[in-house]
N, C-alpha and C positions, 0 to 999 in steps of 0.2 A: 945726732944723726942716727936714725934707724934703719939698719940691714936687714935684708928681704936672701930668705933661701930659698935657693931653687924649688922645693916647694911648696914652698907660702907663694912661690912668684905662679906657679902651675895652678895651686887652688885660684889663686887671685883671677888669672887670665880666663879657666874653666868657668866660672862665675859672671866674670865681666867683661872677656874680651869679645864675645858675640853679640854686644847688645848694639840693637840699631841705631842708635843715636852715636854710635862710633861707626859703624859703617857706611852709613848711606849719605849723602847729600840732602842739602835740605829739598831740594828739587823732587829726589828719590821717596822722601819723608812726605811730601804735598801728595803724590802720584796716590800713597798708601793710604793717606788720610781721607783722600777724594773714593778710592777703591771702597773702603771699609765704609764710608758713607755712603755710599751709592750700592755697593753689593757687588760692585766686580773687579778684575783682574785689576792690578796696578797693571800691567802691560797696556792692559785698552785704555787703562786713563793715558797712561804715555802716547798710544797712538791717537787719540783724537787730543791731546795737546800740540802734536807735532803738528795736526791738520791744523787748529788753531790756529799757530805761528804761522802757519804756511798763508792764510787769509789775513792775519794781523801785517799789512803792507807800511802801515808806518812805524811796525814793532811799538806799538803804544803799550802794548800788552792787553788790549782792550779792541773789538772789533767796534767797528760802524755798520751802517746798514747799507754802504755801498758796497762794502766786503764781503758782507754775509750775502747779499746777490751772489754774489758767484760761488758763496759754497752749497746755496740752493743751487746753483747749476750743477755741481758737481756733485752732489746727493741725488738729484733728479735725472741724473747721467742725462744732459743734454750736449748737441752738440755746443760747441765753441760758438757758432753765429748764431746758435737760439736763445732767446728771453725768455723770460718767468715775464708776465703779467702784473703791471705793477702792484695790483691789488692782490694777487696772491704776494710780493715778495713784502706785503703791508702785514696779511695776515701773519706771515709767521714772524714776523720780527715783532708784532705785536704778542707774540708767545714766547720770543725769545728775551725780550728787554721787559721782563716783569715792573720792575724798578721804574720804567717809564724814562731811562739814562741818557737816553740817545745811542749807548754804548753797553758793548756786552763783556763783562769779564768771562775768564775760561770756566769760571764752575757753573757759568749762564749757561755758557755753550755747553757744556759737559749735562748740563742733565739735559737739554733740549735736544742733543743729540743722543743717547743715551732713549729718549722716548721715542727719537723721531726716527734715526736713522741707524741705528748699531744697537739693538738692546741686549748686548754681551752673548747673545745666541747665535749667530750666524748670521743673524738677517741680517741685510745692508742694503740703505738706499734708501729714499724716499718713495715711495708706489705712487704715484701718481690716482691710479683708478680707486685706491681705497680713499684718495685724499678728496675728489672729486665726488664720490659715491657720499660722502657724508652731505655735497651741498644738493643732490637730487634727492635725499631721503628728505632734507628738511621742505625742498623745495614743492617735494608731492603731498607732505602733509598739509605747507601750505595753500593749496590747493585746494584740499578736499577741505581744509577749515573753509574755504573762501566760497566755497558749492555747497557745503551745507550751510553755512549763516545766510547764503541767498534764497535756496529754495524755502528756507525758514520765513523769507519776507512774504 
């Protein structure tokens, strides 16, 4: 049996009793991991988990794309009795579900929200008119392809 003095027990503790693997939860330890990969606060990771869970209805731990409809509503701050277009709620789940899953884990959602709707700066939300503005830039270039390949005939 070996005895510990008071300060061998003080160096010991100074050393080792702060290290995170003693204090955190493993939940605490994901938030950090997620933070440090991504470049922001463990705090926003916890809050767009909590939002997660808040959309994950059958606690799978994993979203569907009937879920993530509504947290496109709630990104797009729409009313309660308005719809996303199914072709938009197509597109972005098609941005969300890389994997091709049918389902989204949290680090899916975390960087897609992270680009799409929180990028750790203040901004929140989906904009709508930036998101629309991208299908009239393509749709005037296509245009003007369409007008010159003809007067070209």
């Amino acid at each position: 049996r070996t005895e510990m003095t008071f300060a061998d027990f003080l160096k010991w503790m100074s050393a080792n009793g702060f290290h995170e693997d003693w204090l955190l939860t493993s939940t605490q330890k994901s938030f950090r991991k997620y933070a440090k990969a991504y470049n922001v606060s463990p705090d926003l990771v916890e809050s767009v988990k909590r939002i997660f869970d808040s959309y994950d209805e059958d606690h799978s731990g994993s979203v569907t794309i009937d879920e993530f409809q509504k947290v496109l509503q709630k990104a797009f701050k729409m009313a309660p009795h308005q719809e996303l277009p199914q072709s938009r709620v197509r597109y972005f789940w098609k941005e969300i579900d890389l994997d091709q899953s049918g389902t989204v884990t949290f680090e899916e959602f975390l960087v897609w929200w992270l680009q799409n709707v929180d990028k750790g700066g203040g901004e929140s939300g989906l904009q709508p008119e930036l998101f629309y503005r991208q299908f009239r830039r393509i749709g005037a270039r296509d245009r003007r392809h369409h007008l010159s390949a003809s007067t070209a005939a």
